[in-house]
Every structure is written in C-alpha cells, then in structure tokens.
N, C-alpha and C positions, 0 to 999 in steps of 0.2 A: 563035532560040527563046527564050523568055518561063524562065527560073529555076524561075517554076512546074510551067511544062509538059515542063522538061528532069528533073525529080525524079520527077515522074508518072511519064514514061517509061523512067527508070533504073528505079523500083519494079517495073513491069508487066516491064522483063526480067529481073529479078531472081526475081521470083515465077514466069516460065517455065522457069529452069533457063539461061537466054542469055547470064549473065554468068558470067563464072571466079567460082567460089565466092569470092576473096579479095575479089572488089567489091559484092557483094551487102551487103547491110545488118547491119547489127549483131543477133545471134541469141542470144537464152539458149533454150540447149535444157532439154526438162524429162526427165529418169528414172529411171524407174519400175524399182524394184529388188523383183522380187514376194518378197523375203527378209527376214529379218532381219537386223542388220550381222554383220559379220564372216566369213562364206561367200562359196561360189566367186560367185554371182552378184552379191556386194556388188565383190567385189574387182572382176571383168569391168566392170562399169557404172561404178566410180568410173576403172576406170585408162582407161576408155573416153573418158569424159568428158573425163579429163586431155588423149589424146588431138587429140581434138576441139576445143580452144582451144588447144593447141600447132601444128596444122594451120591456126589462124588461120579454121578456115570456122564456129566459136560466139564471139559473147564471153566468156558464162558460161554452167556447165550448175549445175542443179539437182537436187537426188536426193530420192527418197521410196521408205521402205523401207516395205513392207507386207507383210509374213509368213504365213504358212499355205496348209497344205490343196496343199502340190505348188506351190508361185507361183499357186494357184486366184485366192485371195482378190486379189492385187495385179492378177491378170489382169483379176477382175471389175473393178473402182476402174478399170484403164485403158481399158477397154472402154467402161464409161457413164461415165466422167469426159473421155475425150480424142479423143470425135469430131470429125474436122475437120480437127484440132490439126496442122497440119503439122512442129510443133518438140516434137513427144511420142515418145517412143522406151523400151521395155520391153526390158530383158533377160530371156533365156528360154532353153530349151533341154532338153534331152533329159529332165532330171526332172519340168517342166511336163507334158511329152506323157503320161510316168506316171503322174502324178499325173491328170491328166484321164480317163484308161482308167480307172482304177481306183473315182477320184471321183465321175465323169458330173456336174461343177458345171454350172448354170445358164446358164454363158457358155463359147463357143468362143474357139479360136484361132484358128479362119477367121474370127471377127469387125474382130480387129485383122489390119494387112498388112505382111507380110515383107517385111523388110530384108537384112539378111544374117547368114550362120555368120560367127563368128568363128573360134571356138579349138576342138580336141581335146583329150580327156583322160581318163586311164585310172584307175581309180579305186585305192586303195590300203587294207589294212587293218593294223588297229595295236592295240597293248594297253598299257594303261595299264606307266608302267616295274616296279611292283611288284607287278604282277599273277603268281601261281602259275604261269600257261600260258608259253609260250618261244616255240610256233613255231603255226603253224595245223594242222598233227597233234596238237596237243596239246587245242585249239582242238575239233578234228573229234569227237575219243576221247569229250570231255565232251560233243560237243553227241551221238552215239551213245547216248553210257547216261544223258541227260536231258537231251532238246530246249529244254525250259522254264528251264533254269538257265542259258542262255547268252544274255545279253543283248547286241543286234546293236543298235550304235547309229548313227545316220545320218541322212539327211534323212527330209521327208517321206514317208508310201507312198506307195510305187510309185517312188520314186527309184532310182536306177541302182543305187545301194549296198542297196537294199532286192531289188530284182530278183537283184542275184547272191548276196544272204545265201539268197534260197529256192530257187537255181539250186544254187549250192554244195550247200544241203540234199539235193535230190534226186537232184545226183551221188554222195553217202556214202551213198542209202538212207534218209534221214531226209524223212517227209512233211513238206513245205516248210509244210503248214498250223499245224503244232505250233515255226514256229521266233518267238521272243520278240523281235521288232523294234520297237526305239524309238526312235519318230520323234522328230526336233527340227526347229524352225522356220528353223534356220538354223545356219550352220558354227560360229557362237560359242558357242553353247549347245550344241552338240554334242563342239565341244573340252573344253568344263569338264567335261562329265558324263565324259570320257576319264578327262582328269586328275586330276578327284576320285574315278575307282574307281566312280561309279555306273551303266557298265556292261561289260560282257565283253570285246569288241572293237569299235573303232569305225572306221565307213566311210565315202572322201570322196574328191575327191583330192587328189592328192601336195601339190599347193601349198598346201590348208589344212592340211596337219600339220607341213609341212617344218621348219620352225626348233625346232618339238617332239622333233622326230625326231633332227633333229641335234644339240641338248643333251639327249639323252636320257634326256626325261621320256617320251617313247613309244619301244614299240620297234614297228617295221614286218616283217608277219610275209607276207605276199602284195600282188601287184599282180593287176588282172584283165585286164592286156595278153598278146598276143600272145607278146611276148619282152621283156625286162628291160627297162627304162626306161634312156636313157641318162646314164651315169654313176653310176644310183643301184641301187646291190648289194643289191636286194629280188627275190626268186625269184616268180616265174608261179606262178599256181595251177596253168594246165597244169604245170609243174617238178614240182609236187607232187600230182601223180598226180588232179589236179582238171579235170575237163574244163569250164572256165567259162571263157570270154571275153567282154566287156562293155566298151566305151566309153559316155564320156561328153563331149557338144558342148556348146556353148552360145552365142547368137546372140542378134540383136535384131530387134524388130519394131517398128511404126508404127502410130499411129493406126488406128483405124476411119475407114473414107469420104475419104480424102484423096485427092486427085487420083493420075493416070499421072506429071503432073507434077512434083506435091510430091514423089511416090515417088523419082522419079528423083533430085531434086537432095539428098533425105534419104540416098542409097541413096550417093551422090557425095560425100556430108559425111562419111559411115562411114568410104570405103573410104580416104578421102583421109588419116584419124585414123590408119588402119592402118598407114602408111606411115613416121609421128612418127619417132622415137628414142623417144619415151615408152613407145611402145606395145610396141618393139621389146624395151626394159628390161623393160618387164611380161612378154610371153613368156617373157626369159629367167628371173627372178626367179621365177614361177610354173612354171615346166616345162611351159608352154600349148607345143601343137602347132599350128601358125596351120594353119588349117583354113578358108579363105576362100573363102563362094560365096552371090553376090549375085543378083537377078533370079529369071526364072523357075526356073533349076536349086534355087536356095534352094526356093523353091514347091514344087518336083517332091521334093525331096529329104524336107521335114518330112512331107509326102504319106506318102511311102514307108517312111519313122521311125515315121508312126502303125501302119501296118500290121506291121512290125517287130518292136516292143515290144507289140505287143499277142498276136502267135503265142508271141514269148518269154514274156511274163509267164501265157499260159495254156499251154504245156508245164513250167513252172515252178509250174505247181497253185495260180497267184496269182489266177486270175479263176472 
C-alpha cells in the first residue's frame, strides 16, 4: 500500500472510533465553560481538560468562558457556534437546567448532545467571618422579621443555591417570593461579594468556599445534603430542623449534529480523562462525588432532572 493511501486509511479509522484512542491523530479539544472564571463549572472544565491530555487521547484543550443567564448565554454561543464540531465539548449541569425553567432562553439543551455526568455535590452555605449572624437560626430569626434584609448570594436564578434559598423560605413560613437573591455570574464574583460583606449568606459548593472556610474568612453554617459531608463538621439543614435537601451535578455535553460515531469516540475521550490521577486529585481536592453515567442513561437521566427541578422550583413558589 501506497504511504498515501496507508494515512487515508488510518484517518477514516480514526474518524470511526476503530483505533485505541492513543493512535488516533493529534486533537485540540475546544471548551466551553458557560461561566465566568473561578466557579464550580470553570474548575470541572479546566481540571477536565487537564484530564484529557493526561489520558493522552487530546494534545491541547482550549477554554472559553462565557457567563450569564444560568450557562444560557455560553449555551447559546455553543449551540450556533459548534455544529458539527466533533472536538467541542460544554460543561453543564444541574444550574443550566434551572436556569432554562426559569429563563425559557431561545436555545435548548436537546440542541447540543450529551456526553456524560461527571461529578455530585451538595451545596453549602456560609457567612462572611464578621458578619453579626453565627449559625443559620440566626440566619432564619432575620430572614422571619424582614425577608428583604437578607441577601442570598449565589449563582445565576434558578441555580441550585437559588432553589434551596426559596425552598429553605417556605420550610420557616416565609413566602419564597419576598426572599432577596443575588445572582452572580460565576463563583469569583460571588466569593468577593462574600468577603466584602456585600451580601447576608452566600451559596455554592463546598469546593468553591473551601480554602475560605479553612482560613477562616468564612464560616460555613449548613449543607443541603442528606447527612454531613465527609470529614467536614458542617450540620444538615435537615440537623436543623429544616426540611430541604438539594444536590447539585454537573456534566458535559457535545456539539449539535455530530455523528453516533463522533458521539461515541467523544463519549470515550471523557471517560477515559476520568480515569487520570489528575482527575482523581481534582475529586479529592474539590470534595466532587464521581457521579459517572455516560450514554443513553446520561440521556434518560437530564430527561428526568428537567422534570425534577421543575415540580421543585414550583412547590418552592419559584415558577
């Protein structure tokens, strides 16, 4: 066989998914972080990336942060910017879906195509260190005798941290419509306005306050898990007589229009990143819960998450 036609043909297996990803050709993957820097989703997509050229199945990845509106706005940009694109890849998850209920923007997320969940995670809340209040009773008393004077700071609406600020409301008796949530575009902007005191308590998870929390410029006054997080001595809103529980996911998705094919060998590149030591340090580092499901269950699963969030955020008097 002819050199030419020997490259041809490695190409066309390559492009079917037929070669071990280590043989396939040289990849800069592109992603889309519908954030601004310094939040959960910047963090997920860069240590992803890391990832991903540790695995040896990218050479280089690329990032573009595009912020607001719930990840609407990055969603829109990825959606009419990366049809095709078999080396395009958005991080996304649980606060998008909120944000889209909420928002009804001009672009779906059935537009683009699922890849897989990554990680779990329960969100945490926290008060600036010199803040009057102590604990979330304290927290509760004020937001009782003046809903308006407690500013609930966090992502976009409709984010997970926005969800259980009007869920919280409704378990003390307080109309969830009267509670003063400020949104920010992303976890860095929402860290400062902590730490400068410009607002009440602020909501996210664990991993974007952690190192705050442990030189205690924050102090952390509830979790909205289940039961305690491990290792870290923060009490349950249930603990505290609150009947709210709330996670939060977060995943990546694919192009518009690309092939069963391209799916598959993107879907291959992901899981393969997951495996690193990179990746394995970033779970631990962040307190991620590997939460790993790829294919149609991923499919079946954000399906089921729209439907979800959408009962929750209207018994929560948000819709």
């Amino acid at each position: 066989m002819r050199r030419d036609e020997f490259l041809k043909s490695l190409a066309a297996l390559a492009a079917a998914g037929a070669l071990p990803l280590s043989a396939q050709a040289a990849t800069t993957l592109k992603m889309m972080i519908p954030a601004n820097p310094g939040g959960g989703w910047d963090t997920t997509g860069r240590a992803l990336g890391k990832a991903l050229t540790d695995a040896k199945v990218a050479d280089n990845v690329t990032y573009e942060n595009k912020g607001g509106a719930a990840g609407a706005l990055g969603l829109a940009q990825f959606v009419n910017g990366s049809k095709g694109d078999p080396n395009a890849l958005m991080v996304m998850g649980a606060v998008m879906l909120g944000g889209i209920i909420t928002g009804k923007p001009p672009v779906n997320l059935s537009q683009a195509t699922p890849i897989a969940r990554l990680t779990s995670e329960y969100n945490v809340y926290v008060l600036p260190a010199n803040s009057p209040f102590k604990t979330m009773a304290d927290v509760v008393a004020q937001l009782k005798k003046d809903p308006g004077s407690v500013k609930w700071g966090g992502g976009s609406r409709g984010s997970t941290e926005h969800i259980a600020a009007a869920m919280l409301a409704r378990e003390v008796g307080v109309d969830p419509a009267r509670i003063n949530y400020v949104a920010f575009r992303g976890g860095g902007e929402a860290t400062a306005a902590i730490l400068g005191g410009n607002v009440t308590v602020g909501g996210s998870g664990y991993s974007e306050f952690a190192e705050y929390i442990n030189a205690g410029k924050m102090r952390a006054i509830a979790v909205t898990s289940p039961q305690r997080l491990k290792g870290i001595a923060v009490p349950t809103l249930k603990e505290q007589g609150i009947n709210v529980e709330l996670g939060n996911w977060r995943g990546v998705y694919g192009a518009p229009g690309i092939n069963a094919e391209q799916r598959k060998v993107l879907t291959n590149m992901v899981l393969a990143a997951l495996k690193t030591k990179s990746w394995q340090e970033a779970l631990e580092k962040n307190a991620w819960t590997p939460a790993v499901l790829a294919g149609p269950e991923f499919e079946q699963f954000v399906d089921n998450e729209f439907a979800l969030l959408r009962a929750t955020m209207a018994k929560a008097g948000m819709l």
